[in-house]
C-alpha positions in Angstrom: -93.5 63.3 64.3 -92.5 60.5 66.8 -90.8 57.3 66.5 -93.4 54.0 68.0 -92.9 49.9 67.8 -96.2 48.1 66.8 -97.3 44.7 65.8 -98.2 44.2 62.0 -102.3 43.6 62.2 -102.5 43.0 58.5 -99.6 43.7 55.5 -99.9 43.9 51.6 -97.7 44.2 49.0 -95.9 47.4 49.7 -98.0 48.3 53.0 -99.5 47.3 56.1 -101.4 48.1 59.6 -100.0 48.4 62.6 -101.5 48.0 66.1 -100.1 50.2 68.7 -100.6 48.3 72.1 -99.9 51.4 74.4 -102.1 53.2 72.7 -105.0 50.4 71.5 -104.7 52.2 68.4 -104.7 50.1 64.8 -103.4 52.4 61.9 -104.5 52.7 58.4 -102.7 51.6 55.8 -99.0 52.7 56.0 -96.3 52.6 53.7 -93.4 50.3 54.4 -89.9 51.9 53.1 -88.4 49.8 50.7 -85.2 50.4 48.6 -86.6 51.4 45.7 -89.7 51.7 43.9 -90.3 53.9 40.7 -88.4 51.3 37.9 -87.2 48.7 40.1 -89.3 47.0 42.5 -89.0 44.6 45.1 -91.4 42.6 46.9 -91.1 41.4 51.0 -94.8 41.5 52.3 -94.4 41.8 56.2 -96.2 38.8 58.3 -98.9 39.4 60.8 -97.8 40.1 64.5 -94.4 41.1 63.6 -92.7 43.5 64.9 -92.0 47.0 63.3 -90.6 50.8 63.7 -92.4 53.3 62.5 -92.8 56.9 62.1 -95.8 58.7 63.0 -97.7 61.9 64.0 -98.7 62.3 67.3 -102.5 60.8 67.0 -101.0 57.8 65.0 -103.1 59.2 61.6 -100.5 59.5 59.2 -97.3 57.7 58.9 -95.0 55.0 57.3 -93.0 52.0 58.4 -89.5 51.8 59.1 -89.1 47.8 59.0 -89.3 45.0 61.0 -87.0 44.6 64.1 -85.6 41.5 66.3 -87.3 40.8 69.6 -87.8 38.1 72.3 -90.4 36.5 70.8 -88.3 37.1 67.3 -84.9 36.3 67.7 -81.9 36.9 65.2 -81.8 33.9 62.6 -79.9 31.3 64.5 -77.3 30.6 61.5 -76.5 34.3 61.4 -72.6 35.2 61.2 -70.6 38.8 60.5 -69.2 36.6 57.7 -72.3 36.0 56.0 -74.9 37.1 54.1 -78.5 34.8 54.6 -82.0 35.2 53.4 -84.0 32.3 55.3 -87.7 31.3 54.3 -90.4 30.0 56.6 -90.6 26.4 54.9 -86.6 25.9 55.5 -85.2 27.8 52.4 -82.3 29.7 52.3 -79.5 31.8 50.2 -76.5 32.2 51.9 -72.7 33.6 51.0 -70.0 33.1 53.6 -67.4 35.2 52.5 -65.1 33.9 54.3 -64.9 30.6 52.6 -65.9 32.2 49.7 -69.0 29.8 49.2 -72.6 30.6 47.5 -75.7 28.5 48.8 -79.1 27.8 47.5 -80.9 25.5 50.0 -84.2 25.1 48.0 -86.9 22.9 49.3 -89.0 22.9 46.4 -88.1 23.1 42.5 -85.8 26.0 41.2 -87.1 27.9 37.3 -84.5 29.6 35.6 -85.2 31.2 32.8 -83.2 33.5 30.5 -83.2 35.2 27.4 -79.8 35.0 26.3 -77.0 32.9 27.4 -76.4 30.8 30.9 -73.0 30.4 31.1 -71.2 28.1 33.9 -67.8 28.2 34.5 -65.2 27.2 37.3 -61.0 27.7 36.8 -60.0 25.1 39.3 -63.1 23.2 40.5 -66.0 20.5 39.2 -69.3 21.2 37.8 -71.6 18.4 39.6 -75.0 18.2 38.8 -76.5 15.4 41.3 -80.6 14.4 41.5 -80.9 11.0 43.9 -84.4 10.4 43.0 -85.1 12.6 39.7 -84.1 12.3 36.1 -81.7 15.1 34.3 -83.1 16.3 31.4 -81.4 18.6 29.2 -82.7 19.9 25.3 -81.1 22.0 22.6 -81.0 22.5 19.0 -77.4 21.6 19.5 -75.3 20.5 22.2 -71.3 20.2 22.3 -69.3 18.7 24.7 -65.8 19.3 24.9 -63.2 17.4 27.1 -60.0 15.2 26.5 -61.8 12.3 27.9 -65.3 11.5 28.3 -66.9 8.8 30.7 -70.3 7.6 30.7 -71.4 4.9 33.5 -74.4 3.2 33.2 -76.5 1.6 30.2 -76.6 4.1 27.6 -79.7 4.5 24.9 -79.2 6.6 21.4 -81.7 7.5 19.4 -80.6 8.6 16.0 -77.3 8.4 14.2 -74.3 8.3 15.8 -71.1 9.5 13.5 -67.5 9.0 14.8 -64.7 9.5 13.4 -63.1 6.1 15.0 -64.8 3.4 17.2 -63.3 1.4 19.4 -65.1 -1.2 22.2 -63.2 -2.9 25.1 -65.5 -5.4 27.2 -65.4 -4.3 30.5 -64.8 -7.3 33.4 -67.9 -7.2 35.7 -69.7 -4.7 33.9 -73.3 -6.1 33.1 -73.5 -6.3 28.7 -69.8 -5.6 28.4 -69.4 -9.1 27.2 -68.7 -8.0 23.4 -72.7 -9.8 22.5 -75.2 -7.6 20.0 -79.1 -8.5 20.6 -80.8 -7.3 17.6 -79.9 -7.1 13.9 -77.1 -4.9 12.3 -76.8 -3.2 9.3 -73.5 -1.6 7.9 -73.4 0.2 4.7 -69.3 0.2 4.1 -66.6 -2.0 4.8 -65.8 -4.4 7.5 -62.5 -5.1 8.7 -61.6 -7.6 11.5 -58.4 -8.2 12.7 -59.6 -11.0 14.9 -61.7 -14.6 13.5 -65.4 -13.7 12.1 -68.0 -16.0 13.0 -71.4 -17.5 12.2 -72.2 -19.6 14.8 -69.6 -22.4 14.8 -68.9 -21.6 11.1 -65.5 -19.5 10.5 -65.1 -17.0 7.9 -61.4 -17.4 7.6 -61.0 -21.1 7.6 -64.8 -22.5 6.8 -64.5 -25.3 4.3 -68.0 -26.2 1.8 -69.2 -29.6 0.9 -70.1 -31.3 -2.6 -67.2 -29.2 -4.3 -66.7 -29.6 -7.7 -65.3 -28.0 -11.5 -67.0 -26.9 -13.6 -70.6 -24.7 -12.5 -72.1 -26.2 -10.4 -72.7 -24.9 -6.6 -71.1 -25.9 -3.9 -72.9 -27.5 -0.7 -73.5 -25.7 2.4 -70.2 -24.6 4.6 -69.1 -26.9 7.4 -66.9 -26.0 10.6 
């Protein structure tokens, strides 16, 4: 057996052929080692003209592949450290931990699936959960959802559909905010009592200090109230 470099010809899942230039020899189809594969697989198909180590017989019939290695024309990743750990994908991608600073990152240029069976559970002891989109809505759906905090802020016009119950309401108009001047568009109905510690109006007519027209004993009805 002897140990040879090549350049990948053509690669599949799990092997690949490998052109030996001294030799202007292309191999069969050769194993490429891989960390395990009898229950747990993993899959990294090697690219065309990339550089491997092999192991081989002496007529290059039979052998397997080692893995790729760094060269001239394939130099180290560029963002490389001793402190950290990077996977980097042709289209810009990249996982990365710095250990170091202690910091996971997923650089994803497209869309990112996570699925699970059970639970997905997020949690940080001293820090912020952020969840950010500049140009794409946040959509989240459950059965149920709970959210738990001393206090709650919500910027921005907010839409329910369905029944809101609270166990105490109270609105403050906010100066400069756009439809935080205290106005309802639409009609209202309440099934319970009102209570206002302020004046209730009608238009210009008062609830509190209204008076009515053509009053008189007796049964009849009195007019219409005035201001």
């Amino acid at each position: 057996m002897q140990f040879k470099i090549g350049l990948v010809s053509d690669a599949k899942a799990g092997f690949a052929k490998v052109y030996f230039k001294d030799d202007d020899i292309t191999s069969d189809w050769w194993p490429v080692i891989v960390r395990t594969s009898l229950k747990d697989k993993e899959s990294w198909i090697l690219n065309a003209n990339e550089h491997v180590a092999c192991i081989t017989d002496t007529h290059c019939e039979e052998g397997f592949i080692i893995g790729a290695i760094h060269s001239n024309a394939e130099p180290p990743d560029s963002g490389a450290s001793k402190n950290k750990f990077r996977k980097v994908f042709e289209d810009g991608t990249y996982l990365e931990y710095d250990k170091s600073s202690h910091e996971l990152t997923a650089n994803v240029q497209g869309k990112v699936t996570i699925s699970a069976n059970g639970n997905i559970k997020a949690t940080t002891n001293t820090g912020n959960i952020e969840a950010t989109t500049t140009a794409g809505n946040i959509n989240a759906k459950a059965l149920q959802a709970t959210i738990e905090a001393p206090v709650i802020t919500l910027k921005g016009a907010v839409t329910v559909q369905g029944t809101i119950t609270a166990g105490g309401l109270s609105l403050t108009a906010m100066p400069g905010v756009s439809g935080a001047d205290g106005k309802v568009q639409g009609d209202i109905n309440v099934t319970g009592a009102v209570n206002a510690d302020g004046a209730v109006k009608s238009g210009a007519i008062s609830l509190g200090t209204h008076k009515h027209t053509g009053v008189q004993t007796g049964s009849g009805t009195s007019g219409t109230p005035v201001p």
